[in-house]
C-alpha positions in Angstrom: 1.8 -3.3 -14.3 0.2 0.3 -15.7 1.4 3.8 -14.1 -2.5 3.9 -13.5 -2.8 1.2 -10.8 1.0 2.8 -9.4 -0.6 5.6 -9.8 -4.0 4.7 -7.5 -1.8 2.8 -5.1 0.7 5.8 -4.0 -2.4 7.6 -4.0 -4.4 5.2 -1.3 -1.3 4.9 0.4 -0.8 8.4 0.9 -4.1 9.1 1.6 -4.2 6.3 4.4 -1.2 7.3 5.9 -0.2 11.2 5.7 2.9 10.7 3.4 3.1 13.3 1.1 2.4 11.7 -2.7 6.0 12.7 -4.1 7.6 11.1 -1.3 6.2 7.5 -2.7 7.6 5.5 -5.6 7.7 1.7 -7.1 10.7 1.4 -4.4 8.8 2.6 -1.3 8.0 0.1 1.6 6.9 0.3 5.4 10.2 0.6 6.9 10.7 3.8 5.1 8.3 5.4 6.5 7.2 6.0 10.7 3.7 6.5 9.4 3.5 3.5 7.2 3.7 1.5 11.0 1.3 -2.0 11.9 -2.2 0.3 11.7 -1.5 2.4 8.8 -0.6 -0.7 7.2 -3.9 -2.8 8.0 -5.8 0.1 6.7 -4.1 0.3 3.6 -4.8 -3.7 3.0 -8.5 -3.1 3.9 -8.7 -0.4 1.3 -7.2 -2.4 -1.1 -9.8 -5.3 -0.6 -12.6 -2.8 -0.8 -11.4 -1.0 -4.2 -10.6 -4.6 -5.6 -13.4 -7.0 -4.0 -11.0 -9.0 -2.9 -9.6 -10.7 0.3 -6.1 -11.1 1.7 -5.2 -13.7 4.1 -3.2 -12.2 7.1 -0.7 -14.0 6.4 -0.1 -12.2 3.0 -1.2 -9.1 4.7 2.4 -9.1 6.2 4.2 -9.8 3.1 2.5 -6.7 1.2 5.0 -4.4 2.9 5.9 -2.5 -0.2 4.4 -1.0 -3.1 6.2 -3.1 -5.2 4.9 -6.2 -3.5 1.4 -4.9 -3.4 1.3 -4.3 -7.1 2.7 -7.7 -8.2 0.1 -9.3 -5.4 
């Protein structure tokens, strides 16, 4: 794990979702946040399959609730 993929995730998180960039870290996940809600969420996993060309099952989708879970995914 780089501090540039960190790096771009904070930064497509925050962009999806209104949370200001220094509020975000490794240790940030959904439930820290009331903008990071069900929707906020979705778009961040559709980003994240666009940027990577990739596709996550909705199952996982759910799982991904952190940054730290998105980066290991």
């Amino acid at each position: 794990m780089t501090n540039i993929k960190l790096e771009k995730l904070i930064s497509l998180i925050s962009k999806t979702t209104t949370i200001k960039i220094n509020d975000l870290n490794i240790n940030s996940c959904a439930n820290d946040f009331a903008k990071w809600d069900s929707l906020a969420h979705l778009r961040i996993m559709l980003e994240i399959e666009k940027m990577y060309k990739i596709k996550i099952s909705t199952s996982k989708m759910s799982e991904l609730n952190s940054v730290k879970s998105i980066l290991s995914y």
